[in-house]
N, C-alpha and C positions, 0 to 999 in steps of 0.2 A: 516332620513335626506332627504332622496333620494324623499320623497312623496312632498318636497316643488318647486319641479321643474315642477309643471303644470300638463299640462295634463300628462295621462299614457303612461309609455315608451313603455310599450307593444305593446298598442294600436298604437300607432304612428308610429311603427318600429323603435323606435331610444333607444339605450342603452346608461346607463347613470352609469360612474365608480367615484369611489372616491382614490384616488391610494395614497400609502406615497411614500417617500422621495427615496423609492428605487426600483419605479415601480410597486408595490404587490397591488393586488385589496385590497383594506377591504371592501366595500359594492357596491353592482352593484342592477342595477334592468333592467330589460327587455330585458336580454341573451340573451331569447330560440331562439326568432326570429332572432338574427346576427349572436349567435355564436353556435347555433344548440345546446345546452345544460343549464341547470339550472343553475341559479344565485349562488346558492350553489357551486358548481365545480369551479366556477370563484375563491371564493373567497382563499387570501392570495399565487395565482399562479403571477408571474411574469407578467406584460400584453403584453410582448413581445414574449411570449410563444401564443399569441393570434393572437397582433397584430406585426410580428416581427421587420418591418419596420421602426416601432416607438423608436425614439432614446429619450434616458431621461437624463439627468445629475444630479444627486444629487444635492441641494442646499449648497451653502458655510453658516456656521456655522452664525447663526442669521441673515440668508439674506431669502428672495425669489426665487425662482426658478426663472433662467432668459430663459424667452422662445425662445429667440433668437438661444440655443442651443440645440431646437428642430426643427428647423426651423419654429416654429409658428412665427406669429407676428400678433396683432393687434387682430380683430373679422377671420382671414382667417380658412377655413378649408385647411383641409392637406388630399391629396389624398393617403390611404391607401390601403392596403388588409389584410382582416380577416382570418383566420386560423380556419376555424370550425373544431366541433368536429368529425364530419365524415370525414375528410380530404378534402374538398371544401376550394376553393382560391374566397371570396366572395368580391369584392369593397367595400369600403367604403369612406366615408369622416368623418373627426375627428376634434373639436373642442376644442382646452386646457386651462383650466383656473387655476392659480394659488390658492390654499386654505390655508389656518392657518388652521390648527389642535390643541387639546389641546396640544400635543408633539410635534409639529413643522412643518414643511411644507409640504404640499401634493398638488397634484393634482386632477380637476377635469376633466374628459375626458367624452366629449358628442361624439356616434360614429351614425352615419347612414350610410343607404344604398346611394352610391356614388348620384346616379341621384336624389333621393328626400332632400340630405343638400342642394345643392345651392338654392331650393326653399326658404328653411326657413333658411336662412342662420341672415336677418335681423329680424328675428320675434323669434329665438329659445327661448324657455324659461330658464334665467342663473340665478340660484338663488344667484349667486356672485354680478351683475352687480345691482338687484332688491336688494337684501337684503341690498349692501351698502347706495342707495339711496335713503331705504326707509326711510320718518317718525315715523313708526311704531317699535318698541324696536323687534328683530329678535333673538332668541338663537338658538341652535342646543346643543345637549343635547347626548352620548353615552347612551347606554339602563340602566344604570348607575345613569342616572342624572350627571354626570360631563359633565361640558359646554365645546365646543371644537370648538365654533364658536359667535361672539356678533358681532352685528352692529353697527357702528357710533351713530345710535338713542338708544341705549342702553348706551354708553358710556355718551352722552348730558344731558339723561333721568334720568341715575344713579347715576352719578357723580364718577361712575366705570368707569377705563380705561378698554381696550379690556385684554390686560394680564393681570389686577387683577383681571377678569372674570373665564378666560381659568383654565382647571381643579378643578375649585370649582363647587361647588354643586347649582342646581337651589335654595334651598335652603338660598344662600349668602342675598337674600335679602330680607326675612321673617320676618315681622314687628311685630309679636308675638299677631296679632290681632285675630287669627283663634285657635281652637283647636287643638290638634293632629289629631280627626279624621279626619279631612275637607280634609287633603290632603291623608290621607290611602284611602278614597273615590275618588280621584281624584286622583293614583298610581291603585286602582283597575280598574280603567276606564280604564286606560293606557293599562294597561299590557294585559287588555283583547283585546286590538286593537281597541277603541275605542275613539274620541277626546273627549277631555274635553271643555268646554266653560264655561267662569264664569268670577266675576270683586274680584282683587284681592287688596289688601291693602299694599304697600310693603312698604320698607326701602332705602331711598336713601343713598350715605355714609355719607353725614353730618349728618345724623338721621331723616332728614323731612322724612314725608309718603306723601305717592303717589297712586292713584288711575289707577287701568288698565284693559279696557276688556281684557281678554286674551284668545287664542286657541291653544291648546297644543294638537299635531298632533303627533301618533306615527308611524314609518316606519317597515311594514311590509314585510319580506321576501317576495320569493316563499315558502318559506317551513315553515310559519310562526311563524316564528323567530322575535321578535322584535330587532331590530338593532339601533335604534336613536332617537331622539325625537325634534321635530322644534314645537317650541313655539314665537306667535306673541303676541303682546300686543300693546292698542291704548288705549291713556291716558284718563280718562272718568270720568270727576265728579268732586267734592271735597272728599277727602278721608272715610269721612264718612258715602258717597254713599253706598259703598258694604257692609257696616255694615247694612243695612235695607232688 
């Protein structure tokens, strides 16, 4: 998931969490640098064990997380401090955004080093804010293939709503145009940590087909671990394009 948020978090010095509904990391990428330890170590610990500071509230049953009762609001960062693994009190600043998960509400939490967010505070790269307003049909995919993430242009596109998406299979909209191998090829791609790129023939839900370049991106650990899968697509042709 983590790899559609731009450049590298590594590279950049900015760490980038995906938290549930009750604080616990499920996927991070670019610890070593903030939090003196491997993305590994991160995951399913508390982030207050991290960053203690930061207050969370559960979501009330079929709602959103309201950020108001973490004191975020708006694009603001929140001045923190990190808790490294060597016992260092390291600054930071912390960015929260709300996410849908296939199981229900979580967080995304962008952290940097305190002096270099307010640089990029208007420029950060949010795969929330981009994905909502793209064009382009946006899923996120557990290592699974169960989708745990659709964008408005997938709902337009499909004639899927967002939660008749969540927890089915990339699979849902397979127009039965391809063989079985086509996609054992395009799982073996994956899994090895490699994108896939290719025009795909799908199923809308009234039944018409649909034509879509597609790039199916899979997110790699530190410890290379595949964790997620973000798949774009941008509508291309008449349907009997990718049949040639």
């Amino acid at each position: 998931m983590l790899a559609a948020f731009g450049d590298d978090p590594e590279r950049s010095g900015r760490a980038v969490l995906i938290l549930d509904a009750g604080g616990h990391i499920l996927s991070c990428r670019g610890a070593a640098r903030l939090f003196g330890c491997s993305d590994a170590r991160l995951l399913e610990t508390p982030v207050q064990a991290w960053i203690p500071g930061l207050q969370l509230a559960a979501p009330a049953p079929d709602a959103g997380f309201d950020l108001a009762t973490t004191g975020f609001a708006g694009d603001d960062w929140q001045r923190q401090r990190v808790v490294a693994a060597d016992g260092r009190s390291i600054e930071v600043d912390v960015l929260l955004r709300p996410l849908t998960l296939g199981y229900g509400q979580g967080l995304l939490a962008i952290v940097r080093h305190g002096p270099q967010a307010a640089q990029e505070a208007r420029g950060v790269p949010c795969f929330i804010r981009v994905a909502e307003q793209s064009g382009d049909t946006i899923l996120l995919a557990d290592r699974r293939g169960f989708i745990e993430y659709a964008n408005p242009a997938f709902e337009l596109r499909t004639g899927f709503s967002r939660d008749e998406a969540l927890g089915k299979r990339f699979g849902m909209l397979e127009s039965g145009a391809y063989p079985s191998r086509f996609f054992q090829r395009i799982w073996a791609s994956l899994r090895s940590g490699r994108e896939f790129r290719g025009f795909f023939i799908d199923r809308r839900k009234n039944g018409d087909s649909y034509c879509e370049a597609r790039t199916i991106r899979p997110f790699v650990r530190d410890d290379g671990r595949i964790t997620h899968f973000v798949t774009t697509g941008r509508s291309f042709g008449p349907p009997d394009y990718a049949r040639r």
